[in-house]
C-alpha positions, 0 to 999 in steps of 0.5 A: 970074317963071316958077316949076318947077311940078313942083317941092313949094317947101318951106315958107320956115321949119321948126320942130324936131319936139317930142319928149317925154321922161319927166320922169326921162330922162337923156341916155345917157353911158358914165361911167352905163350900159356902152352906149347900147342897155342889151341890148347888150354892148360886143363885140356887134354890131347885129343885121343884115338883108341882101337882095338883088335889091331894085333891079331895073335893076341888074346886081346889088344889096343893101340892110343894115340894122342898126336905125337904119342903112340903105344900099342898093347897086346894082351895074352893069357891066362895061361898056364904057369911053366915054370917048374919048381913053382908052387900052387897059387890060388891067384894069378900073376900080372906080368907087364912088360913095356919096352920102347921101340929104337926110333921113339923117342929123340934119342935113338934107344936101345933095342934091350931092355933098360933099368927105365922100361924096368921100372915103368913095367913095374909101375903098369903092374902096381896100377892095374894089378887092384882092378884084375881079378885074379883070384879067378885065374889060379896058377895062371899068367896074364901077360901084357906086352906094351910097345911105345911106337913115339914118346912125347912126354914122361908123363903122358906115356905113363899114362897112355899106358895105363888106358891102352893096357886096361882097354887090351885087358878088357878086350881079352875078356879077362874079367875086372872091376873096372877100367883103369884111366890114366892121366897126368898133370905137370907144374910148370911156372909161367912167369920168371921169379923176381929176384930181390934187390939188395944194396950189399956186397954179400951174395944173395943167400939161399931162398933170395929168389922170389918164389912163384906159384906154378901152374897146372899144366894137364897132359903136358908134351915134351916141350912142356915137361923141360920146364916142369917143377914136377909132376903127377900121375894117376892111375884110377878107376872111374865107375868105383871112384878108386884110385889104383896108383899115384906117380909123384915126382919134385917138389910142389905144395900140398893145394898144388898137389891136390887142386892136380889129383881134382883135375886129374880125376876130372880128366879121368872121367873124360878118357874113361867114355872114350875107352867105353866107346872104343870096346863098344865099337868092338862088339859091333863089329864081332856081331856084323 
């Protein structure tokens, strides 16, 4: 049978790598500590770093990282649509295509492409399709290719996503209205609910347990999000205090939900200096 012999075969079984914990280490839960990362408040963000100009082939790109989440992005285009068939198009079309790299996350991934990174391209498109102008590229493509090098969180990939690929588009020099902040918030609960006592035989009915207001929980890491009742994600604009995307998922009441979208705001408003500084630092080094 012939063998690829440019094809590293990996070994037939894989052995879990042994971690060593302190004798007295407990799993982090929020009913213990307030966050996962004790330095942390729960209206704080993860500290970013975001460069561009790290892929050379590309129109444009960018790389964030925020601790254990990092993605890179390359921008190419506009260029000239080949497929045939195709009518003319006064506006041009955004393709987003994120795919996570095999050794991101906790579970090994695959290397095609799933319905998950399917749906996440799909979400990237909707949240930056408002601030592109694409009505000055006709019959054209932009093509954003978004690779996750770690993942640590749902929520704050999503969101990451969203900055580095806005920053890429503008390091391209495809015009917008403006940059596209991403942030997200989970509702996690930080104390057990009381169940209420009863004297009677019967089994408890459905609502017995005590309900519980969650907290607000910004940029919550993978440790974080076992614990969440749900969660938000925004994509917005903060030059035009525009909103391009809202991703909401469980169960939360309406002053939950929008004390989060507030903070979110807020929290938008800190990134968007960040993504001013990392295109400004680009520019002074084009100019050197």
């Amino acid at each position: 049978m012939a063998t690829d012999r440019k094809r590293v075969a990996g070994p037939e079984s894989s052995v879990a790598p042994l971690v060593e914990y302190p004798i007295d280490h407990q799993p982090w839960t929020p009913f213990t500590e307030k966050r996962h990362d004790s330095h942390r408040q729960p209206e704080d963000l993860r500290p970013i770093y975001l460069k561009t100009g790290l892929i050379s082939e590309a129109n444009g790109s960018a790389y964030i990282e925020l601790e254990k989440t990092k993605l890179t992005c390359g921008v190419y285009g506009p260029r000239p649509v080949k497929r045939a068939g195709q009518g003319f198009s006064d506006r041009g079309t955004l393709n987003c295509e994120i795919k996570f790299a095999t050794f991101s996350c906790v579970k090994r991934r695959g290397t095609m492409r799933d319905a998950q990174e399917k749906e996440l391209s799909q979400i990237l498109s909707q949240g930056l399709t408002p601030a592109v102008r694409l009505e000055l590229f006709p019959k054209s493509n932009v093509d954003i290719y978004i690779t996750v090098l770690e993942s640590d969180g749902w929520g704050s990939c999503i969101a990451a996503a969203f900055t580095v690929a806005s920053v890429a588009l503008a390091h391209a020099g495809i015009e917008m209205l403006d940059l596209v902040a991403g942030c997200s918030a989970s509702y996690i609960p930080t104390s057990i609910p009381s169940t209420s006592s009863s004297t009677t035989s019967e089994a408890p009915s459905e609502g017995a347990t005590g309900s519980i207001t969650p907290q607000i929980f910004m940029d919550a890491d993978l440790e974080e999000e076992k614990f969440q009742q749900g969660s938000i994600v925004l994509a917005y604009m903060p030059s035009l205090n525009q909103t391009t995307h809202v991703l909401q998922s469980g169960k939360a009441e309406g002053a939950i939900i929008s004390q989060s979208v507030e903070h979110c705001v807020e929290a938008c408003n800190k990134i968007f200096a960040v993504m001013n500084h990392a295109l400004l630092e680009s520019i002074d080094q084009k100019t050197v």
